[in-house]
C-alpha positions as CSV (number, residue, x, y, z in Angstrom):
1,X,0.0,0.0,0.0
2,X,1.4,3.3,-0.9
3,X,2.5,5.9,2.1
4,X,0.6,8.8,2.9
5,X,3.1,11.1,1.7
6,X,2.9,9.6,-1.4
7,X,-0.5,11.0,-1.7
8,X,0.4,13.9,0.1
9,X,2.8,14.6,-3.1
10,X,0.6,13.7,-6.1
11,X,-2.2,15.7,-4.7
12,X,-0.3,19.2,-3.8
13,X,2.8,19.3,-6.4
14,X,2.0,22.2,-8.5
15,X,3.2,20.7,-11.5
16,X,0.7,17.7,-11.1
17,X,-1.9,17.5,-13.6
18,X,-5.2,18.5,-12.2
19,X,-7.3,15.4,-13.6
20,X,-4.2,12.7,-12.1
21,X,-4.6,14.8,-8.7
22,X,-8.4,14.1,-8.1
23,X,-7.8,10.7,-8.9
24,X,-5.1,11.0,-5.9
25,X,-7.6,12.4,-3.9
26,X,-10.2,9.6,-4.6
27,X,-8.6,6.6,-4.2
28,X,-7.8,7.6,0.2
29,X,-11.4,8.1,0.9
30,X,-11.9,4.5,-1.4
31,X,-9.4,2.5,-0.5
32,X,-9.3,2.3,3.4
33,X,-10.7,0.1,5.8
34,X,-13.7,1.5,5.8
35,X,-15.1,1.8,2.3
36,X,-17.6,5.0,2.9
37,X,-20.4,4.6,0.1
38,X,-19.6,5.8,-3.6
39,X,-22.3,8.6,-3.8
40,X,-20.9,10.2,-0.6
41,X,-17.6,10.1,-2.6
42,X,-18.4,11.5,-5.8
43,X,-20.5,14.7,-3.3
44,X,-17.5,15.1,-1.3
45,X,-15.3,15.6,-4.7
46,X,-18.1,17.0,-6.5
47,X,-17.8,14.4,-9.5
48,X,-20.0,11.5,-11.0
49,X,-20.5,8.1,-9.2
50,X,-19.4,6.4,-12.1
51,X,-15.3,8.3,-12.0
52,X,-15.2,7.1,-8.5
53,X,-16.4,3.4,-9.5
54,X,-14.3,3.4,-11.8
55,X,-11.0,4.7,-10.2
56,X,-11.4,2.6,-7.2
57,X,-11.9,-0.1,-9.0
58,X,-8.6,-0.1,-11.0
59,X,-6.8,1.3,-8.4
60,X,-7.4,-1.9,-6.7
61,X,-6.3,-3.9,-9.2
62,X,-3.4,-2.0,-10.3
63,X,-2.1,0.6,-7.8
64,X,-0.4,3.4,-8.9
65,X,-0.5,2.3,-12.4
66,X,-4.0,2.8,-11.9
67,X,-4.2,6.6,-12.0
68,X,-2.7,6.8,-15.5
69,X,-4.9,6.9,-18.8
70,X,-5.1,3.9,-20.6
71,X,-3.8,3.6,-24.2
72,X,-6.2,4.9,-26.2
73,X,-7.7,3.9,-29.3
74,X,-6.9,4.7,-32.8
75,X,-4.1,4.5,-35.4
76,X,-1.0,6.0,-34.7
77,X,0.3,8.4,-36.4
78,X,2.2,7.4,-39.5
79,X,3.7,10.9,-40.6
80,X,7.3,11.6,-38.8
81,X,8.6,14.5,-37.3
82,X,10.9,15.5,-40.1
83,X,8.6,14.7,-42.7
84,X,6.4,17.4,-41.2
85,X,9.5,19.5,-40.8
86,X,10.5,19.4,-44.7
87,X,6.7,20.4,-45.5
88,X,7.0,23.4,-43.6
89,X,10.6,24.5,-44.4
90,X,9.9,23.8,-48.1
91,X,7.0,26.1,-47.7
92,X,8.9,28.9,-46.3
93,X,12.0,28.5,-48.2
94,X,11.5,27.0,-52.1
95,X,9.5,28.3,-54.6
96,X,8.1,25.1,-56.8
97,X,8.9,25.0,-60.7
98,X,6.7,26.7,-63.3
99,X,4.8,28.4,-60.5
100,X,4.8,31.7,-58.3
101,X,3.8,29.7,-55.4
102,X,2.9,26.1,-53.2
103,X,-0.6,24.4,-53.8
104,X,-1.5,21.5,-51.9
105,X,-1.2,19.7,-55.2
106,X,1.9,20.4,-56.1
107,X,3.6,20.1,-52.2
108,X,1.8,16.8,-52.2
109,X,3.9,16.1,-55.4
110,X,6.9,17.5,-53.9
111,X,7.0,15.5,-50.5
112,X,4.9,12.7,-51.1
113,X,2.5,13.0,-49.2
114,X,-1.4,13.3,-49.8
115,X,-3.0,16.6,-50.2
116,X,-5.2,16.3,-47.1
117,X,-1.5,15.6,-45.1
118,X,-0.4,18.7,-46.7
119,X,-3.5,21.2,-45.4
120,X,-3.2,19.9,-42.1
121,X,0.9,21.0,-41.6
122,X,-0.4,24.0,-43.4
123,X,-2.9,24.3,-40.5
124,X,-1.0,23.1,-37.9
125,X,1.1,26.1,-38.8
126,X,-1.2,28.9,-40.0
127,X,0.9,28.5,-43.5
128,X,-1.5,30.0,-45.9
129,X,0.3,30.0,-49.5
130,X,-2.5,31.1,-51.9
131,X,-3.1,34.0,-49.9
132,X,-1.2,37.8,-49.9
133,X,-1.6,40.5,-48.4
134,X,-0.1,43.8,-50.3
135,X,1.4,46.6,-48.4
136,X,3.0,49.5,-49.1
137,X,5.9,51.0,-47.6
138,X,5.6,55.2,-47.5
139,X,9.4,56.9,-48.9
140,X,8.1,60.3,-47.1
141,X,11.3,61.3,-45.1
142,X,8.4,63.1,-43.2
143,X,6.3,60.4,-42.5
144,X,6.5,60.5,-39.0
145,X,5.7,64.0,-38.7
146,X,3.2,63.7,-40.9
147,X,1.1,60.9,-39.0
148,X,2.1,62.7,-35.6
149,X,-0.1,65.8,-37.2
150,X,-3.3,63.7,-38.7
151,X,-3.8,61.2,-35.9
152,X,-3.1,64.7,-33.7
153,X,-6.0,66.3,-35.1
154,X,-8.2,63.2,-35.0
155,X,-7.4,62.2,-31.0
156,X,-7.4,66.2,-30.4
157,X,-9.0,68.9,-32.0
158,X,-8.3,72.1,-31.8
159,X,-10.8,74.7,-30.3
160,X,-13.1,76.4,-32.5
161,X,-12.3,74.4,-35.4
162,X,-14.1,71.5,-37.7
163,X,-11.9,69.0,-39.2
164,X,-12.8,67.5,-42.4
165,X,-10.7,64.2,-43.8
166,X,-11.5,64.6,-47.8
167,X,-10.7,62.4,-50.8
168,X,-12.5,61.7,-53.9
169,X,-13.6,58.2,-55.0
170,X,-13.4,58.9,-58.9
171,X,-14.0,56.4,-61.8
172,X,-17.7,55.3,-60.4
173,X,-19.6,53.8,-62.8
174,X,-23.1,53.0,-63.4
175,X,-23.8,49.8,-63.9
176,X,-26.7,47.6,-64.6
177,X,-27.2,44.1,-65.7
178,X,-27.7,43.2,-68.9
179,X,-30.2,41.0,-67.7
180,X,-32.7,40.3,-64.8
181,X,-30.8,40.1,-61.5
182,X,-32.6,36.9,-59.8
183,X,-32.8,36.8,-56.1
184,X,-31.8,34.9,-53.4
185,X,-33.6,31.3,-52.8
186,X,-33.3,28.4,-50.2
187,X,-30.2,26.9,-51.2
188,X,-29.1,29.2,-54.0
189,X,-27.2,32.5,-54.2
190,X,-28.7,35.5,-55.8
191,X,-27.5,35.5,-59.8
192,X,-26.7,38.3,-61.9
193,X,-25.5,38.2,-65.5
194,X,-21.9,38.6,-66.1
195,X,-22.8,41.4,-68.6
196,X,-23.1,44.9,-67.9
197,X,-24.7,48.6,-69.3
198,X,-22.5,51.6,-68.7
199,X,-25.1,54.4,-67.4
200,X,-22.6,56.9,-67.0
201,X,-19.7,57.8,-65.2
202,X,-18.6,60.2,-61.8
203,X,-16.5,61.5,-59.5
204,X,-17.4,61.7,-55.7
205,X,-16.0,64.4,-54.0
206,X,-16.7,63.7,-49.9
207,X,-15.2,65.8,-46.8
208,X,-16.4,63.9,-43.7
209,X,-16.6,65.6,-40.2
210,X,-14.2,63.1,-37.9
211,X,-16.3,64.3,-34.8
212,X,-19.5,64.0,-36.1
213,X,-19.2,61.6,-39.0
214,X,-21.4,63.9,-41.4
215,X,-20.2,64.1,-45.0
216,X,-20.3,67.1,-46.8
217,X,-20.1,65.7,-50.9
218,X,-20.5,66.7,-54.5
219,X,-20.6,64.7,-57.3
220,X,-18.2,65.9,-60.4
221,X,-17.6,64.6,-63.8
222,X,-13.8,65.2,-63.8
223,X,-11.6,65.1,-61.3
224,X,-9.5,68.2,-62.0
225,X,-8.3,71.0,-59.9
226,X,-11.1,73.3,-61.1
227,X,-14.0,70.8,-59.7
228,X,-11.8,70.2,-56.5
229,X,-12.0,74.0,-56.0
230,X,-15.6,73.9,-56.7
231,X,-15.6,71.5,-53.7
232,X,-13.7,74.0,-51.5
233,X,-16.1,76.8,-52.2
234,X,-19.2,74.7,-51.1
235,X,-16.8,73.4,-47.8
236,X,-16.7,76.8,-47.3
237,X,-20.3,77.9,-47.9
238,X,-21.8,75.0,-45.2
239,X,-19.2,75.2,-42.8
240,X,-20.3,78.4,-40.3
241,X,-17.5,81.0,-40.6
242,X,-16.2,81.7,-37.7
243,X,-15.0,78.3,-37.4
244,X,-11.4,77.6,-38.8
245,X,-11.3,74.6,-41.3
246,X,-8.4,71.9,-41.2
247,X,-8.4,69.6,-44.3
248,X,-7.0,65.8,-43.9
249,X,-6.3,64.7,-47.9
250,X,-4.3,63.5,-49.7
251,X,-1.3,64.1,-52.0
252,X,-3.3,64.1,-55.2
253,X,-1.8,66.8,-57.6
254,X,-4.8,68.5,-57.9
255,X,-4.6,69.5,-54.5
256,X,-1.6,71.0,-55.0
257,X,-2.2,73.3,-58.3
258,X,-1.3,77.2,-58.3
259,X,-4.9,77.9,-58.5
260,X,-5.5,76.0,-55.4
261,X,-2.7,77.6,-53.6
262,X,-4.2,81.0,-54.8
263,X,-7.8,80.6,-53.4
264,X,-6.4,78.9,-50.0
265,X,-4.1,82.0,-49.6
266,X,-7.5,84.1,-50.3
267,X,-9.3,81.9,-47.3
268,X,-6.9,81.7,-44.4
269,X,-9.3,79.6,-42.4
270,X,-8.3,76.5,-44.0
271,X,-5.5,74.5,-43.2
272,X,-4.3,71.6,-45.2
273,X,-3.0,68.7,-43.7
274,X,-1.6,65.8,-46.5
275,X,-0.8,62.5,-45.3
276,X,2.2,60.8,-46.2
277,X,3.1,59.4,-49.6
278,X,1.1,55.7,-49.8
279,X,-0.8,56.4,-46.9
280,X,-4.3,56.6,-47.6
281,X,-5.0,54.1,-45.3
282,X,-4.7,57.1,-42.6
283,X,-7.6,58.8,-44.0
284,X,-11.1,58.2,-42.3
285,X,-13.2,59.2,-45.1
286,X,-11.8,56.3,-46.9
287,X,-13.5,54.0,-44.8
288,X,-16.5,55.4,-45.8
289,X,-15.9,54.7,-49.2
290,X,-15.5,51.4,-48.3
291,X,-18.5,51.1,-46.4
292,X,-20.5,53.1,-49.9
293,X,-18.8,50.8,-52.4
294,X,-19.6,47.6,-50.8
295,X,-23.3,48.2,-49.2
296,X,-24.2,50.4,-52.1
297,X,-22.1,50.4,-55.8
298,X,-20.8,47.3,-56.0
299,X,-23.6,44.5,-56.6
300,X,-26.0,47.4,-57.3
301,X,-27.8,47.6,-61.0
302,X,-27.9,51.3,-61.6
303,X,-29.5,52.9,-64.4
304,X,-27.7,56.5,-64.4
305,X,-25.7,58.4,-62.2
């Protein structure tokens, strides 16, 4: 019979797993002289009847060797360790011929393994191959400065002033279907034709307020210098004037034109503020272009502008 401070050990050793200590702490109250009942067991350690039947049972038969799991059932596995291992550094490190980059099919056909083996290393390892994700690296040796100014003015406003992030989402077209659209049904997708009707073409023109979220926007033709300062003057006609206007955009050249330097010198109330080179990402009124061009141009059928 094992010692006390055998049990003693198993039960309060930090590093003990918690499902082989309550067996250590069932089989005391089971296996001394006097047996107390089953159920009062299982309240005591607030588990089922059955775990302390069962534990008691092969702890009788087999001691200590009784509180491990048995073997379980199943095939073992029949990949290796370094099979796995050249799956994963091939991944990472080769590039397969005739292509830019791994499919299960062709790493399959490169280790010898089946596909299925393949997408579970890939999983095992969050290795996604088909998939990239672009980025773009800003070359403004004032980037810093930049972003220090934009997220300034988001995070902190200054007093009496509205700030306005402004972009235009140019190239929208209206499109319909050159057939029926048919709708959604139990157990199919809504359908649309693969051909289109060009209705027309335009250029949105939004400034969105980044305390309120209201958008001020026109809609333009072009995309010139001439409608951007079209856009300027009606900024400037709904905004109340004694409130100074700073302008998050970005480094389009239209926004940087003579005649646009002219009439901002002629309205000292607005200050520009570009973002860095590549870094449209930065400003908010994109989002909301996001949000218009997926919930409202892209599967729509339109039949002008």
């Amino acid at each position: 019979m094992p010692s006390a401070l055998c049990w003693e050990r198993w039960t309060r050793r930090a590093n003990s797993a918690q499902t082989l200590a309550l067996r250590a702490r069932i089989v005391p109250t089971s296996a001394g002289p006097d047996l107390p009942p089953i159920v009062q067991v299982a309240r005591e350690l607030r588990i089922s009847a059955d775990t302390v039947r069962k534990r008691r049972h092969r702890f009788l038969a087999e001691r200590l060797e009784g509180l491990s799991d048995e073997p379980r059932p199943g095939r073992p596995p029949t990949i290796s360790v370094d099979q796995a291992e050249a799956v994963v550094v091939a991944t990472l490190e080769e590039i397969p011929k005739n292509a830019t980059h791994w499919s299960r099919k062709s790493m399959a056909e490169h280790s010898g393994l089946s596909k299925s083996t393949v997408g579970r290393i890939w999983r095992k390892f969050q290795l996604k191959p088909p998939l990239t994700d672009p980025f773009t690296l800003s070359t403004n040796p004032f980037f810093v400065e930049k972003v220090y100014d934009v997220v300034g003015l988001y995070f902190n406003p200054p007093e009496g002033a509205v700030v306005l992030s402004v972009d235009e989402k140019s190239q929208i077209q209206a499109l319909d279907r050159s057939q029926p659209v048919l709708p959604i049904m139990p157990g199919m997708p809504e359908r649309r034709t693969h051909g289109y009707v060009r209705n027309g073409l335009t250029t949105l023109f939004a400034a969105s307020d980044v305390a309120t979220g209201e958008v001020i926007s026109s809609r333009h033709r072009r995309h010139r210098a001439a409608e951007f300062k079209k856009f300027l003057i009606k900024i400037d006609k709904e905004v109340p004037a004694h409130l100074q206007i700073h302008l998050i955009c970005g480094n389009y050249g239209t926004h940087k034109t003579p005649a646009i330097k002219t009439w901002l010198a002629r309205h000292p109330r607005f200050h520009m503020h570009p973002t860095p080179t590549g870094s449209s990402w930065i400003n908010q009124v994109e989002q909301w272009f996001g949000f218009l061009a997926d919930q409202k141009i892209r599967r729509g059928a339109h039949k002008n502008v």
